[in-house]
C-alpha positions in Angstrom: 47.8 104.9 70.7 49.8 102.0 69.0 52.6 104.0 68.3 53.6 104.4 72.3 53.7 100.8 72.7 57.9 101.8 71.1 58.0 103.2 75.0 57.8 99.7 76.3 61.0 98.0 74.7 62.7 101.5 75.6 61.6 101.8 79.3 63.5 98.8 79.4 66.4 99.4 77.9 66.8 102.4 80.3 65.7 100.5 83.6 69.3 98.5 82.2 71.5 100.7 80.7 70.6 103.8 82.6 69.3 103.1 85.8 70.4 106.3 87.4 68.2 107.7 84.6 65.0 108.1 87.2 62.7 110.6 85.4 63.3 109.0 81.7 62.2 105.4 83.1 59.4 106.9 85.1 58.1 108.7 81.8 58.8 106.0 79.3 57.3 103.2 81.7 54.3 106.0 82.4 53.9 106.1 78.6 54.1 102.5 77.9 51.6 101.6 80.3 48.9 103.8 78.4 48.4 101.2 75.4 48.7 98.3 77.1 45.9 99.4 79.1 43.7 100.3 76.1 44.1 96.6 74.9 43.9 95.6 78.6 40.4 97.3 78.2 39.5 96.0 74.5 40.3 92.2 76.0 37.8 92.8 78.8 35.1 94.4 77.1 34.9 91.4 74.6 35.0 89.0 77.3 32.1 90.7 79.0 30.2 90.6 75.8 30.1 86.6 76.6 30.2 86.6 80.2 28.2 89.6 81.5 29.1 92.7 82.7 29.6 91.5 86.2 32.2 88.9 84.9 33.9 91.3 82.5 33.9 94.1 85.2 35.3 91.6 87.6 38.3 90.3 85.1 39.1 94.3 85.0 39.8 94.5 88.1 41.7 91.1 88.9 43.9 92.2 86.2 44.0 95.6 86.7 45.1 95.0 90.0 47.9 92.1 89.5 50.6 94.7 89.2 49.7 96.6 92.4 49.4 93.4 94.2 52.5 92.3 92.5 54.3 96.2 93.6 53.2 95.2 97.1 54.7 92.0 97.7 58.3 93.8 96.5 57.6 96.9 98.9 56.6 93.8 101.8 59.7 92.0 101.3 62.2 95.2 101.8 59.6 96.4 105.3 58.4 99.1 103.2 54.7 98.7 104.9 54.4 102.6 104.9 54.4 102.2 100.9 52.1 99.6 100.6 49.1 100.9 103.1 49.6 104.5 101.1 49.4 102.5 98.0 46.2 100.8 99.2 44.6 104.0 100.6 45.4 105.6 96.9 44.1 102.8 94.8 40.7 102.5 96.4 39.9 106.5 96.4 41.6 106.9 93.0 38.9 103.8 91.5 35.9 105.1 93.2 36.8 108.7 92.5 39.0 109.5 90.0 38.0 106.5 87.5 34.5 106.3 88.2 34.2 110.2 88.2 36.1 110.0 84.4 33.6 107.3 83.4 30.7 109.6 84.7 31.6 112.5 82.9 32.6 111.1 79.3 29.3 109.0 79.0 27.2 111.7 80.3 28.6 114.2 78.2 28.0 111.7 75.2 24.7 110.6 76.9 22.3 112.9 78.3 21.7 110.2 81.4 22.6 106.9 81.5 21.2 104.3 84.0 22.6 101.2 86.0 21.4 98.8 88.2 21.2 100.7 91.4 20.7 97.5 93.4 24.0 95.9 92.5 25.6 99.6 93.3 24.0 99.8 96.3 25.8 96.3 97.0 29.1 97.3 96.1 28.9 100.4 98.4 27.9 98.1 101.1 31.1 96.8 100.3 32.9 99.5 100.2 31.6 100.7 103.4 32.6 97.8 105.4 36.1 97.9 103.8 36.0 102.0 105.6 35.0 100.2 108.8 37.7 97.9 109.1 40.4 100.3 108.5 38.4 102.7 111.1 38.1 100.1 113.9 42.3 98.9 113.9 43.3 102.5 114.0 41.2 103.1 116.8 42.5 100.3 118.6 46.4 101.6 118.5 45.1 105.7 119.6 43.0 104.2 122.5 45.9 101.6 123.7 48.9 103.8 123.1 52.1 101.5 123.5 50.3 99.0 124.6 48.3 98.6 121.0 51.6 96.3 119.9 50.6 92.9 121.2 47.4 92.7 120.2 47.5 94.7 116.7 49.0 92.4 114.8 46.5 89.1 115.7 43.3 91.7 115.2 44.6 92.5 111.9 45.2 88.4 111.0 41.9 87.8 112.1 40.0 90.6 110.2 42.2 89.7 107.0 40.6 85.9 107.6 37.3 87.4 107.5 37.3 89.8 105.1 38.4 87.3 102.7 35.8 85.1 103.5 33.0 87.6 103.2 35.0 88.9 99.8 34.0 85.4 98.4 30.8 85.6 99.3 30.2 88.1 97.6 31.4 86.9 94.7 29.2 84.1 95.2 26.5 86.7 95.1 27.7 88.9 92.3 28.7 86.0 89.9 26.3 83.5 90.9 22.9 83.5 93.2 22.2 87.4 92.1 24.1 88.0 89.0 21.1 89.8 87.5 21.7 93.2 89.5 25.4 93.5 87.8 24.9 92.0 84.3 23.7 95.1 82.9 22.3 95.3 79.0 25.1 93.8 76.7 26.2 95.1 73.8 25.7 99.0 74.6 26.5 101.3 71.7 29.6 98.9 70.7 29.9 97.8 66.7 33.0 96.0 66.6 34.1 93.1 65.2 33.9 90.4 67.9 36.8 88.7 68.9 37.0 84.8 70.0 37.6 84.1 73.2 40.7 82.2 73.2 42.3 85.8 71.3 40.5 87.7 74.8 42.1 86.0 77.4 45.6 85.6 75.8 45.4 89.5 75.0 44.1 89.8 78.4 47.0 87.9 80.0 49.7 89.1 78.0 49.1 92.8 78.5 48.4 92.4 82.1 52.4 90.7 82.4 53.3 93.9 80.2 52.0 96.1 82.6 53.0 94.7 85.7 56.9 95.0 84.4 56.2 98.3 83.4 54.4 99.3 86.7 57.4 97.5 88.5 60.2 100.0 86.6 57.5 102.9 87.4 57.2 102.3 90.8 61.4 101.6 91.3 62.3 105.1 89.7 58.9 107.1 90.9 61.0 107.8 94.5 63.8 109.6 93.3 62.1 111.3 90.1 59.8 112.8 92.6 62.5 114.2 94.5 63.9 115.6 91.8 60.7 117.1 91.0 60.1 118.6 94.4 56.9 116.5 95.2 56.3 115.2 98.7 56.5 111.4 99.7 52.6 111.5 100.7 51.2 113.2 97.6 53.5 110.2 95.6 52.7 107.2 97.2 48.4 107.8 97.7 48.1 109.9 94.3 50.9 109.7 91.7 51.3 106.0 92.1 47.7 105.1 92.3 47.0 107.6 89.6 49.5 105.1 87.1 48.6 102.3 88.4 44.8 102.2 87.5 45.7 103.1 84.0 43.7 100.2 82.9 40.5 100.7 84.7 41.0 104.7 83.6 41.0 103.7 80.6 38.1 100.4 80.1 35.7 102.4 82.7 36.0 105.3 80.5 35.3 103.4 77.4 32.6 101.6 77.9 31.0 104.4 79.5 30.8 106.5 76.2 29.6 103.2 74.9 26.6 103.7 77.0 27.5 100.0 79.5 27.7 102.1 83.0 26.9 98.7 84.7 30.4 97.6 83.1 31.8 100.8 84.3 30.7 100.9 87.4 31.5 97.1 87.7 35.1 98.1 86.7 35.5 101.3 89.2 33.7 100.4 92.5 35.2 96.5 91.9 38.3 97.4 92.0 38.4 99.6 94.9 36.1 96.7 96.8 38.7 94.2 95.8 41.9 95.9 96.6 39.9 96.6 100.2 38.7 93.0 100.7 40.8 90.6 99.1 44.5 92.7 98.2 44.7 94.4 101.3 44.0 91.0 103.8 45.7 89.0 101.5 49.0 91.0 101.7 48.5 91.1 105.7 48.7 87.0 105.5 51.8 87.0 102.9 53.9 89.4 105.6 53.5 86.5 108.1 55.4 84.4 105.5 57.7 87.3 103.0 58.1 89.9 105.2 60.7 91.2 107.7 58.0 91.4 110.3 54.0 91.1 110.3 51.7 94.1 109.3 48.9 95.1 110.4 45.5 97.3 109.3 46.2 100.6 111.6 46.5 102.5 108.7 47.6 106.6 109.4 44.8 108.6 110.6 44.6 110.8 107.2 44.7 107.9 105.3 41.6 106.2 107.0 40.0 109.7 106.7 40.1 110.0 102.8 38.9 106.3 101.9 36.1 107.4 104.6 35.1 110.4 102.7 35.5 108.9 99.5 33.0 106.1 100.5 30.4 108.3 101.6 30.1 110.6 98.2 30.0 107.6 96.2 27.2 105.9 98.2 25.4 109.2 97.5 26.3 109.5 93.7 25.4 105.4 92.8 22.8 105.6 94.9 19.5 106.1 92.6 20.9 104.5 89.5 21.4 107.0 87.0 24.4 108.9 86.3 25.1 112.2 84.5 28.1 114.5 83.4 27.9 116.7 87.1 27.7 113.5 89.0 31.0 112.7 87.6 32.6 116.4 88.0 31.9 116.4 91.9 33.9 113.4 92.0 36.5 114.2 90.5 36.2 117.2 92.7 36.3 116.1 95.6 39.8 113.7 94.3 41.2 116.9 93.2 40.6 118.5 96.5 42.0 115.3 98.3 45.3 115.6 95.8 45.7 119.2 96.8 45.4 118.4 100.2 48.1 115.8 100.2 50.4 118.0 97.7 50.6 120.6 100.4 51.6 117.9 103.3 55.0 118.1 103.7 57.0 114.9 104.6 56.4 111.3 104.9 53.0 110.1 106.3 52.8 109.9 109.7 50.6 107.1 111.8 
């Protein structure tokens, strides 16, 4: 996939000779991002080989996630707060779905049944859970107060942000630290390559993550209008197209190391991005609008929104549940993203609290 790396330099030149150009940037930047997420995911799986899967899985997804979070803070600075809860909503159903449902069904269709710590999963879906319930409980608060839901919205969502930080450390604490055994996972897998030194890792590791970010950034500014050009609806874009592009990386390091037989990496890579963009991007973005943004925002995210990440919680409590994964197990979640994505394409207009 070397060769598309030519779409970088020209996505560029595009974004700043042809800027009314919308559907060539958003395919060149599209295409560009594809290899730098392959050596995204070659950095990461050679740092896990030293670390651990729960480290390497974690580094996934702090990087992964650097150009959403970095997407977010633009979109908070212009009001755009509609964008960013949509892009949230996406990025944690399209992780736990789309890219752990991909990682199920390429290992298992290399490997009969794979297995994974199912403590350590059941952890994550804990997690994942909780993030469900604090989206539930703000929403709930604006239906049951009406108008007078303004006030208090806004210091509810500051104080859940404070918390859900808090407990997003601890259980990092937990993860990386006091119970690292339940994500660390066998090492090695069914990988032969040559290893790489660390130093090489991390500046590969950095350096594509800044490459993607730019490239997610010209994505993102020309996804709008292409879309309208291309008849597509401003709710399927912003939860399913954007998200879809933006987790190129984990699409494509979950998917690798699961045909390499490392489901604890995968797994690691999928459901810990979708925790982390709940627990720590989400609340973290809340506290930067006190400080970048036009006005605060808050967690009442739309009622279809809240229901998806709901739905999407509960199948993938039910499917890492007993530690072992298989080809089907990844079809019916995929499934039930496609089913979600035809949902949404069929919505018509913007998204509506």
């Amino acid at each position: 996939m070397n060769w598309l790396l030519v779409f970088v330099p020209l996505a560029i030149g595009l974004e700043h000779w042809m800027p009314q150009q919308h559907l060539a940037v958003f395919a060149a930047s599209g295409l560009g991002i594809l290899p730098l997420a392959m050596w995204l995911g070659r950095a990461t799986e050679q740092l896990a080989e030293r670390m651990g899967e729960g480290v390497g899985g974690l580094l996934n997804a702090t990087f992964g996630n650097a150009a959403e979070l970095i997407i977010a803070v633009a979109a908070l600075r212009s009001g755009l707060y509609d964008v960013v809860k949509a892009s949230i909503a996406g990025s944690i159903v399209g992780n736990i779905l789309l890219v752990l449902g991909a990682a199920m069904m390429a290992g298992g269709l290399r490997h009969r049944e794979q297995t994974f710590n199912p403590q350590g999963a059941r952890a994550q879906a804990t997690m994942l859970t909780l993030a469900a319930i604090t989206l539930i409980l703000p929403a709930a608060y604006r239906v049951a107060l009406g108008e007078g839901a303004g006030p208090g919205l806004v210091p509810l969502s500051v104080s859940i942000s404070i918390m859900l930080l808090v407990v997003y450390g601890l259980f990092l604490a937990f993860s990386l630290g006091t119970h690292s055994a339940l994500f660390r996972g066998p090492q090695g897998g069914d990988d032969h390559a040559t290893p790489w030194s660390t130093r090489r890792a991390a500046s590969v590791l950095a350096a594509s993550t800044a490459a993607i970010a730019l490239m997610s950034e010209l994505l993102v500014g020309s996804i709008q209008q292409a879309a309208h050009d291309l008849g597509l609806g401003s709710a399927f874009v912003a939860v399913f197209v954007v998200a879809f592009l933006g987790n190129a990386a984990e699409h494509a390091t979950a998917v690798s190391v699961a045909m390499k037989n490392r489901m604890d990496l995968a797994l690691s890579i999928a459901i810990g991005s979708s925790v982390q963009v709940a627990l720590f991007v989400a609340p973290l973005l809340v506290l930067l609008s006190l400080v970048i943004g036009p006005k605060p925002m808050d967690l009442a995210f739309p009622g279809g929104l809240v229901l998806i990440v709901l739905l999407s919680v509960l199948i993938t409590g039910q499917v890492a549940a007993d530690g072992r994964s298989d080809w089907l197990k990844g079809i019916q979640l995929l499934a039930a993203y496609v089913v979600l994505g035809l949902t949404f394409f069929f919505l018509p207009g913007a998204l509506k609290p």
